[in-house]
C-alpha positions as CSV (number, residue, x, y, z in Angstrom):
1,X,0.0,0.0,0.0
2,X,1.9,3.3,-1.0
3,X,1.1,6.3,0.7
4,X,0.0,9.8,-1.7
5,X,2.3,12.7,-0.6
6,X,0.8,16.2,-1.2
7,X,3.3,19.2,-2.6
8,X,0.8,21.6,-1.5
9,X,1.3,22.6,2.0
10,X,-1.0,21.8,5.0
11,X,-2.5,25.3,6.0
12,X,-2.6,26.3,9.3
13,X,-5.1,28.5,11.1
14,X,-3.8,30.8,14.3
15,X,-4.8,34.1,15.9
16,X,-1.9,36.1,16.3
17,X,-1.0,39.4,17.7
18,X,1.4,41.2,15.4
19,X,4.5,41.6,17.7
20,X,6.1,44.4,15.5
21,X,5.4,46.5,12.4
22,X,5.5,45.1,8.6
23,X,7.8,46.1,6.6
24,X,8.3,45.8,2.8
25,X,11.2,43.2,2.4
26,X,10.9,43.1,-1.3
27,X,10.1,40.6,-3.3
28,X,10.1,36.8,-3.3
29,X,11.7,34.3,-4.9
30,X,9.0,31.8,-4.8
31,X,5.4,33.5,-6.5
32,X,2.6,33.1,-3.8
33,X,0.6,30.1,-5.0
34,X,3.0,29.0,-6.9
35,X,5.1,25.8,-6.8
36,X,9.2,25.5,-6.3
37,X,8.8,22.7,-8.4
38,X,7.6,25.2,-11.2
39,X,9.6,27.0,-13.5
40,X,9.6,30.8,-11.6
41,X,12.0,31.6,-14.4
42,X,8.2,31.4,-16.2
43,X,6.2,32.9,-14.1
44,X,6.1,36.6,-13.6
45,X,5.7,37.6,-10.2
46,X,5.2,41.5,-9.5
47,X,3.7,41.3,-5.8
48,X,5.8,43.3,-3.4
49,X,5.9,40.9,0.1
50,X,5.2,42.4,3.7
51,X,6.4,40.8,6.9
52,X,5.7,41.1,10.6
53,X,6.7,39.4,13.9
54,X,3.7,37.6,15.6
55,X,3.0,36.0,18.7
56,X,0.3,32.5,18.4
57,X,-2.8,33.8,20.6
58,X,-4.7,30.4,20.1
59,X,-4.3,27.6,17.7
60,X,-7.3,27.1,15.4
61,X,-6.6,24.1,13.6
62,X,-3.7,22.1,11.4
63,X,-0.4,21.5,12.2
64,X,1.0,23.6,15.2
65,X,3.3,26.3,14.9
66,X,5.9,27.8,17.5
67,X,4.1,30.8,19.8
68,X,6.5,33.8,18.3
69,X,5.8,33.1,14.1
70,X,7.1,35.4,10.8
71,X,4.1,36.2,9.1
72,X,4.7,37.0,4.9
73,X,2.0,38.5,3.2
74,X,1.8,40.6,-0.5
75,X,1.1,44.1,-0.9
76,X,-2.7,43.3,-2.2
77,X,-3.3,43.3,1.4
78,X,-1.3,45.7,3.1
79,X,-4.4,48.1,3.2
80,X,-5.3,46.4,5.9
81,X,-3.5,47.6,9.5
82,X,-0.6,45.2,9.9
83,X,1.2,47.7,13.3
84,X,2.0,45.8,16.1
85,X,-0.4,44.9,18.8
86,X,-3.4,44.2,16.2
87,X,-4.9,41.3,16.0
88,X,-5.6,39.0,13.3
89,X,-7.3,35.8,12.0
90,X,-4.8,34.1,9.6
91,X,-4.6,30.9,7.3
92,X,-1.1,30.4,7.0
93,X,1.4,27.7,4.9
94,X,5.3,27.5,6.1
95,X,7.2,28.7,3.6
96,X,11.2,28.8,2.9
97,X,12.7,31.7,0.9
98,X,16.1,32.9,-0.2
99,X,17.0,30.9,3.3
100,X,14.4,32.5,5.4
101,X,11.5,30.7,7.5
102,X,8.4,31.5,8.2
103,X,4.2,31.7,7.5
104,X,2.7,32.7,4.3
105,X,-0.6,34.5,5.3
106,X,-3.2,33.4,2.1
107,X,-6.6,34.6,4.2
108,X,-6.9,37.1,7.0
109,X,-8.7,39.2,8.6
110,X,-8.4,42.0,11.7
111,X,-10.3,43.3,14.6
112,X,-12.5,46.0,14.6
113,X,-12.5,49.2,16.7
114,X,-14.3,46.9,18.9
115,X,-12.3,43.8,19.1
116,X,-14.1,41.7,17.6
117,X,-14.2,39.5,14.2
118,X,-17.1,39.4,12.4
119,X,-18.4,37.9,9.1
120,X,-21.5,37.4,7.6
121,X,-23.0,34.1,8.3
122,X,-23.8,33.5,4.8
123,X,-20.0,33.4,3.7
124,X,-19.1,30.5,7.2
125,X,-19.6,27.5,4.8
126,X,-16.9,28.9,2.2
127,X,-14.3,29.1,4.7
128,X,-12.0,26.2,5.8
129,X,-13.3,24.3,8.6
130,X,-11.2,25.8,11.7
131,X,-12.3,29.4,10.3
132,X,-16.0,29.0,10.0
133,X,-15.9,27.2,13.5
134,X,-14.1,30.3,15.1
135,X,-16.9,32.7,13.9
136,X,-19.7,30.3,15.0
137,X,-18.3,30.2,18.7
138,X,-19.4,33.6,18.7
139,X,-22.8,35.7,18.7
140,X,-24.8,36.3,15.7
141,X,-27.1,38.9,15.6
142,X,-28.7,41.4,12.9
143,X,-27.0,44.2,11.3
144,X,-28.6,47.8,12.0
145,X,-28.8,51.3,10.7
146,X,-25.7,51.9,13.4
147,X,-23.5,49.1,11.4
148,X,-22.1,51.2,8.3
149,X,-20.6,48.4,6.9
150,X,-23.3,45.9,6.7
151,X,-26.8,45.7,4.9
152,X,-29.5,46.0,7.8
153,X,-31.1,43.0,8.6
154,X,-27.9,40.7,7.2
155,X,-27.1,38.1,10.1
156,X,-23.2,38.6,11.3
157,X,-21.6,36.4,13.8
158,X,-19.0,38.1,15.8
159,X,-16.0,36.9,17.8
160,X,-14.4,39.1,20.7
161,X,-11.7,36.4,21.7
162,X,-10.3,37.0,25.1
């Protein structure tokens, strides 16, 4: 009986808090999504890559990481407030570049002004498993006039981990 052996990476899910600021560290050798066992020298790869210092606030599910984690992202998501001492939800695959280790963040997302994650509870089954579980251990209620970015009456379950 012969084992199958994936070359895609086994994601991982975590709640970090960003331990430092990103910072533009150029850009990588490896195209996001892309294989090593591809030829890059086909691929053209433009994204600029981020990278910030994290600390593992709880482990949501697939292979553990250690508690103080590199985080990689591209500049497609850099709008987003990557300072230190924010939090974020992150899916994540280890990655290994120009001899540098670390997490690739593929999906994220941030706390609000109120510490919380929300979603709307119509997207939970698209997300992976340990994702759509986090936001269902939460409260879901009905957006209102006073929620600018949601349509009132659209169901949102939100997250205020402790």
């Amino acid at each position: 009986m012969s084992e199958e052996t994936s070359a895609e990476p086994v994601s991982s899910f975590l709640l970090v808090r960003l331990s430092g600021d990103a910072k533009m560290i150029g850009y990588p050798a490896v195209c996001p999504g892309t294989s090593p066992e591809e030829d890059q020298s086909q691929i053209l790869c433009m994204a600029e890559m981020y990278e910030a210092p994290a600390r593992v606030i709880r482990h949501l599910g697939g292979p553990r990481t250690d508690r103080a984690v590199t985080i990689r992202f591209t500049a497609h998501s850099f709008y987003a407030v990557w300072r230190k001492d924010v939090r974020f939800l992150l899916s994540v695959v280890p990655f290994e570049d120009k001899g540098s280790t670390g997490h690739f963040a593929w999906q994220w997302d941030w706390e609000n002004e109120n510490g919380e994650f929300c979603e709307g509870t119509d997207a939970l089954n698209d997300f992976p498993e340990a994702i759509g579980d986090f936001y269902r251990s939460g409260r879901v209620r009905k957006a209102s006039r006073r929620d600018t970015d949601w349509e009132t009456g659209y169901e949102i379950a939100c997250v205020q981990p402790r």
